[in-house]
N, C-alpha and C positions, 0 to 999 in steps of 0.2 A: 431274871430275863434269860431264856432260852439262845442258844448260840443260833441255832436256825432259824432266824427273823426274816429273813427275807424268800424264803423258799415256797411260803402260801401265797406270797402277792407275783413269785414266778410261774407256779402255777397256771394263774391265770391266761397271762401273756404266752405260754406254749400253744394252747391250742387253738390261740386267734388266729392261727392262719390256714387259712384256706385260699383256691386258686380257684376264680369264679370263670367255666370256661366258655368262649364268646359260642352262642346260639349259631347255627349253619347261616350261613348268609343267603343258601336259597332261601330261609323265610321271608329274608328282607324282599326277595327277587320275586316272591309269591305274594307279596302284601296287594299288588293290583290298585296299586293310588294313581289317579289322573290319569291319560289319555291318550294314547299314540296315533298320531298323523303322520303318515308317509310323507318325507321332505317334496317330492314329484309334482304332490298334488293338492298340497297345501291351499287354504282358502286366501282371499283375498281379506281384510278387513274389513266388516260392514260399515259404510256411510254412516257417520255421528249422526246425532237424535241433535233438531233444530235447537240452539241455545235458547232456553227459558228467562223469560222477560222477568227477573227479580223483585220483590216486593220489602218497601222499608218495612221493617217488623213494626206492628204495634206497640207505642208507650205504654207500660203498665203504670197506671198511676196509684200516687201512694193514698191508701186510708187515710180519710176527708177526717178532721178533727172535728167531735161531736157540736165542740163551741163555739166554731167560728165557719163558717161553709166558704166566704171569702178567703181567709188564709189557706186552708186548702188548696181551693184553686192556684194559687201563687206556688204553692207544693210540686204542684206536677210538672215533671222535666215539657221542657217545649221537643217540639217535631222538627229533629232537624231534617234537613232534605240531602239527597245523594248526591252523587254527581251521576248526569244518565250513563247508561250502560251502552257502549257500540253495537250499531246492529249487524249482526253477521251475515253477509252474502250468501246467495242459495248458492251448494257445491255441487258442479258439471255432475250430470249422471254418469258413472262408472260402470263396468260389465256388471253382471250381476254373478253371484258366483258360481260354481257347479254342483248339481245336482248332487245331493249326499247319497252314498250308497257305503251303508254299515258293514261294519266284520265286527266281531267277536271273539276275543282271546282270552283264556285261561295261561296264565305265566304260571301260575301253582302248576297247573296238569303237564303243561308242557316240560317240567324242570323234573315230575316224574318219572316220565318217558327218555327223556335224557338219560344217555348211554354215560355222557360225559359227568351230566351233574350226579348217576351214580355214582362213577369213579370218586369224585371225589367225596363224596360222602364215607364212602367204604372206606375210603385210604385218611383222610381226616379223623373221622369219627375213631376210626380204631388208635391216632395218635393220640386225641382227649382220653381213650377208656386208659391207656397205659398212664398219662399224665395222671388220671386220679388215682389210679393204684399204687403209683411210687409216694402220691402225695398222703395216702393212707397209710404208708411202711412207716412213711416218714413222722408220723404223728404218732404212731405207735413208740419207733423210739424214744420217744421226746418225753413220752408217759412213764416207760419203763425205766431210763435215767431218771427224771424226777421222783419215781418211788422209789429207786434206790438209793438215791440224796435225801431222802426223806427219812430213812430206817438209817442212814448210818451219819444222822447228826451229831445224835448226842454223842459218840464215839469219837470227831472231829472238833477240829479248832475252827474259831471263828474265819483265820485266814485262809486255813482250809475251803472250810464252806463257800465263801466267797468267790474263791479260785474254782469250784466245781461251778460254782451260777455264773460266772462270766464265760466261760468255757461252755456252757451248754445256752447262752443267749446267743453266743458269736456260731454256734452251730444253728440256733435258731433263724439270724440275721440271713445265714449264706444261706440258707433252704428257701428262706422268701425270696430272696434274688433269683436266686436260682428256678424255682417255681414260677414264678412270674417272666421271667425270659424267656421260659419254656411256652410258657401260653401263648406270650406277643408273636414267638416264631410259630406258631400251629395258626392264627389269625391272622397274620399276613399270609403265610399260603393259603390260606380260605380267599383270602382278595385276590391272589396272583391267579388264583383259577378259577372264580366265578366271574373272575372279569373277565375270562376269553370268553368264557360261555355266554357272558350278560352282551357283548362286543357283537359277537356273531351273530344271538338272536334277533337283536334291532337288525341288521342285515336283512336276515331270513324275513320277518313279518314284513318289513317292506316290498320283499321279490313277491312273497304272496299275495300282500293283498293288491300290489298289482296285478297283477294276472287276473284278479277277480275284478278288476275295475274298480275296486274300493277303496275310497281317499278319506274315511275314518275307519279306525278300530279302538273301540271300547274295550275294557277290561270287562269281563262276566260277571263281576262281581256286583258293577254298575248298574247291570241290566235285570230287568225285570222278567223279561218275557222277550224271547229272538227265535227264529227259526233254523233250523238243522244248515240252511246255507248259508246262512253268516257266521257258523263257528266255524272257523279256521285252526282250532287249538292241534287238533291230529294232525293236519299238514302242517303245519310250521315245525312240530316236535319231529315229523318226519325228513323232514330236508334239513333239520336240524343236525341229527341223528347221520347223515349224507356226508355234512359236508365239516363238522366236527363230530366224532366218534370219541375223541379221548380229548384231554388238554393236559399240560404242564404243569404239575406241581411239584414244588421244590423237594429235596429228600429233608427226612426228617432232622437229621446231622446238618442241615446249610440253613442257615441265617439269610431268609428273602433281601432282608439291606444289603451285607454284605454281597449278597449275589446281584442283586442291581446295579450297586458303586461301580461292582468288575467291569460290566457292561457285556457280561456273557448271559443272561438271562434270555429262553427263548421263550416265542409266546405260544407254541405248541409240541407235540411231544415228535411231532412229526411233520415238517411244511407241507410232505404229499398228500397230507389229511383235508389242507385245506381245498383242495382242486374242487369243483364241481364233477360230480358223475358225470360221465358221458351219458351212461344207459338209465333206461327209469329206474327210480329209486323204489327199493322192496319196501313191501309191507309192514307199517311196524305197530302193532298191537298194542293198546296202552297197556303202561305198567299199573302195576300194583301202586297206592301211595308209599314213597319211603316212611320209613323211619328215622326220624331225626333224632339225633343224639344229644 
C-alpha cells in the first residue's frame, strides 16, 4: 500500500472550483417582457362579460350488462338537480375608456445608448475580467503543489503527506470563500447601479410618452409591424442620457451591505446630475450594441 493514498482523490476536488460570474443585468433590463402603461393614464377595467347560465353536466352511464338490460338500467347513477344559480343584475353603464394611442420602446437599445449603463459595464466588466484572472493564478497553484506532493511522496511519511493535503484543502476551502465573496460584492454593485438607471428610466418613458399623448407603450419586441412615430426608443435614451449621465457604483474594495447598514450609500455620483436641463437637450446618436461580458 502506497503512503500517498489520498493525493488522486485530492486531485480531484482542487480543480472543482470555479466562480460562475452573474451575466450584466442589463440583459435582464433588455429582455422586453410585458408592458408599460403610464400611471396618468391608465385604463379603466372593462365591464365583466354577463355571467353564463351553468348547465348540470351530463351522467355518463355505465356499460349495459350484455345479460340483463333491466340491471343495467338500475346501474346508471340518477340526475341529481342543483340548486338554481342567482341571477345577476345588469351593471350601470360606465365611461367608456380612452382612446389607445401606442408607443414603442426598445429597453435593449435604449441601455446601449446609455452613457450611464456604459459606465457601468466598463467599470463592472473590467472587475469580472480581473476576478477570472486571479481565479486562474489561483488554480494554477493548486495544480503546481499537488504535483509537487505528488513526486515527493514516496520520499515522505504517511503523517507527512497528510499534513501537506490538509494544509493545501484549507488553502483550497479559503480560496472558495474568498472567490465567492468577491463575486456577491461585483453583483451587488451591478443591482446598486442598474437600479438607478432601471429607476429613472420608468421616469423618463412616462414624461415621454406623455408628451406624445400616449397611454400605452409596448416593448418592440411585442410588435410586429409600427411606424417611425410610435418608436420612442431614441428619445427616451436621450432625456435619459440628460438627466442621468453617470450613476453610483460602489468601489471595488467596499462591500455594498456593509455600505447600506452605514446608511452612507448615495444613489448618484452627483445629486446635480439629477436636475432636468434647462436648455434642449443635444443630440445623441445611437450607440454601437455593447459588448457584454
Amino acid at each position: 500500500m502506497p503512503k500517498f493514498n489520498r493525493t488522486a482523490a485530492l486531485s480531484a476536488a482542487l480543480l472543482s472550483m470555479s466562480v460562475v460570474l452573474a451575466p450584466s443585468a442589463m440583459a435582464q433590463n433588455a429582455g422586453g417582457g410585458g408592458w408599460f402603461v403610464p400611471k396618468a393614464t391608465q385604463q379603466q377595467p372593462a365591464p365583466a362579460a354577463p355571467h353564463a347560465q351553468r348547465r348540470a353536466p351530463s351522467p355518463v352511464p355505465l356499460p349495459a350488462a350484455p345479460s340483463d338490460s333491466s340491471e343495467a338500467d338500475q346501474q346508471t347513477p340518477p340526475v341529481l338537480p342543483l340548486p338554481p344559480i342567482p341571477a345577476m343584475p345588469d351593471i350601470a353603464k360606465g365611461s367608456a375608456p380612452p382612446a389607445t394611442v401606442i408607443g414603442v420602446i426598445s429597453v435593449s437599445g435604449v441601455m446601449r445608448q446609455s452613457m450611464a449603463a456604459m459606465q457601468v459595464e466598463r467599470t463592472l466588466g473590467g472587475r469580472r475580467d480581473a476576478l477570472a484572472q486571479d481565479l486562474q493564478k489561483e488554480q494554477a497553484g493548486w495544480r503546481d503543489e499537488q504535483q509537487t506532493l505528488q513526486a515527493q511522496a514516496k520520499s515522505m511519511s504517511s503523517d507527512q503527506i497528510q499534513s501537506r493535503e490538509r494544509s493545501l484543502q484549507n488553502r483550497v476551502m479559503k480560496a472558495q470563500r474568498d472567490f465567492r465573496n468577491r463575486n456577491r460584492i461585483i453583483q451587488e454593485a451591478a443591482q446598486v447601479s442598474l437600479g438607478q438607471i432601471e429607476r429613472e428610466l420608468v421616469q423618463v418613458i412616462q414624461k415621454v410618452a406623455a408628451s406624445h399623448g400616449m397611454n400605452l407603450v409596448l416593448h418592440s419586441e411585442q410588435i410586429a409591424l409600427h411606424v417611425d412615430g410610435q418608436d420612442i426608443t431614441n428619445e427616451v435614451a436621450k432625456q435619459l442620457n440628460t438627466i442621468l449621465p453617470s450613476v453610483f457604483i460602489p468601489d471595488a474594495n467596499v462591500d455594498p451591505e456593509v455600505l447600506a447598514k452605514s446608511g452612507k450609500m448615495p444613489t448618484t455620483a452627483d445629486e446635480n446630475q439629477n436636475m432636468p436641463a434647462t436648455g434642449p437637450a443635444p443630440e445623441v446618436a445611437p450607440a454601437a450594441p455593447a459588448t457584454h461580458k
